[in-house]
N, C-alpha and C positions, 0 to 999 in steps of 0.2 A: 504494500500500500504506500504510495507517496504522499509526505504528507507536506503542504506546499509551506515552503518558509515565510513567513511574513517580515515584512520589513516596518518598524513604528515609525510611526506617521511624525514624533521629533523626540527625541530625545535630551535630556537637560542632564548634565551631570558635575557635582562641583567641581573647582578648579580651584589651582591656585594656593595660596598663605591662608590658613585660618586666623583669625582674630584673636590676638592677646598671647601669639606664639611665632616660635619660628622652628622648621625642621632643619636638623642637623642628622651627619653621619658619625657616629663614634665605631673603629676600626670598620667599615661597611656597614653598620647597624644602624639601620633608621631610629632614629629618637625625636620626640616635639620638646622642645621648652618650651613650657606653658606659664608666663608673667602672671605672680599671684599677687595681692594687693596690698598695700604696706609695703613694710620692710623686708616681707620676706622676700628671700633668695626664688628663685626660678626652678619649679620642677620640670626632671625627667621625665619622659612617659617613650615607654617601646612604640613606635610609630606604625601602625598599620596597615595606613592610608594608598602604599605604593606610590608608584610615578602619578598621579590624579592629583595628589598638590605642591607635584615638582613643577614647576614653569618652564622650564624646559623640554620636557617630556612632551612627544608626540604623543596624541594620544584620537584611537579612533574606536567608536567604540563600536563597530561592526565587525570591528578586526578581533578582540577582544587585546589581551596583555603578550607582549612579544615573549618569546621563548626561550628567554637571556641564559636561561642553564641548560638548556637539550644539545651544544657540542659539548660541554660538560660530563652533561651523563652520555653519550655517546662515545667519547674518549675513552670512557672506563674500560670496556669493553664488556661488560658485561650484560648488556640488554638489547635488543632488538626492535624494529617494526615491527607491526604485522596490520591484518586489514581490520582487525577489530568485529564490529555488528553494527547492523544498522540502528541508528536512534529506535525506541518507542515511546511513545504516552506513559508508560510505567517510569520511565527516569525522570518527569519531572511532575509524578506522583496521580496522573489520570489514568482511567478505566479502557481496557481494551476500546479502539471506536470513537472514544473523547475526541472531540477537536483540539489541537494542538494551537495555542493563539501566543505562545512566548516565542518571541524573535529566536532565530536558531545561527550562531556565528557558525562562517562558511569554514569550513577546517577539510577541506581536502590537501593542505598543504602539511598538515599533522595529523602523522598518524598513531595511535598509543603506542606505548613501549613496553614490552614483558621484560624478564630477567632471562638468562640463556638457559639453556636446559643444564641442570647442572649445580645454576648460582645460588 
């Protein structure tokens, strides 16, 4: 059964410096300083956000998030392609039949990875 991908009609996603902080990297680790009021000093906080409020960052969101560790993991040696399954209604939790209305990013350029027989 084909199920036809929908494209949303716009999409709005925030960008950018949150208010009352600024992201920083400690050894590669994303962190926010978060400006508290008074005298106190400035909290840490592990930064979750990814490239969405780096300003620099390209960012498409049809594309989804680039794949900055897959020559990484393929380096290893230890894993593989393969062709995978096709999507169904059950992975994003509908009844065989359900119409499917959540946009679907185009991914024939990635394809999942197992371990080797063996690893």
């Amino acid at each position: 059964m084909n199920i036809p991908i929908l494209k949303p009609q716009s999409v709005t996603i925030s960008r950018g410096a949150l208010p009352g902080s600024r992201k920083l990297l400690v050894d590669g680790v994303p962190f926010r300083e978060v400006a508290l009021s008074g005298d106190e000093a400035p909290m840490r906080l592990y930064d979750t956000s990814g490239p969405y409020t780096d300003d620099m960052a390209k960012i498409d969101i049809e594309k989804g998030l680039a794949a900055l560790r897959r020559a990484w993991i393929l380096a290893r040696g230890n894993v593989e392609e393969y062709e995978g399954r096709p999507r169904s209604p059950q992975d994003d939790g509908l009844k065989p039949g359900e119409l499917l209305t959540v946009p679907q990013f185009d991914r024939v350029d990635r394809k999942p990875l197992r371990a080797k027989p063996g690893q």
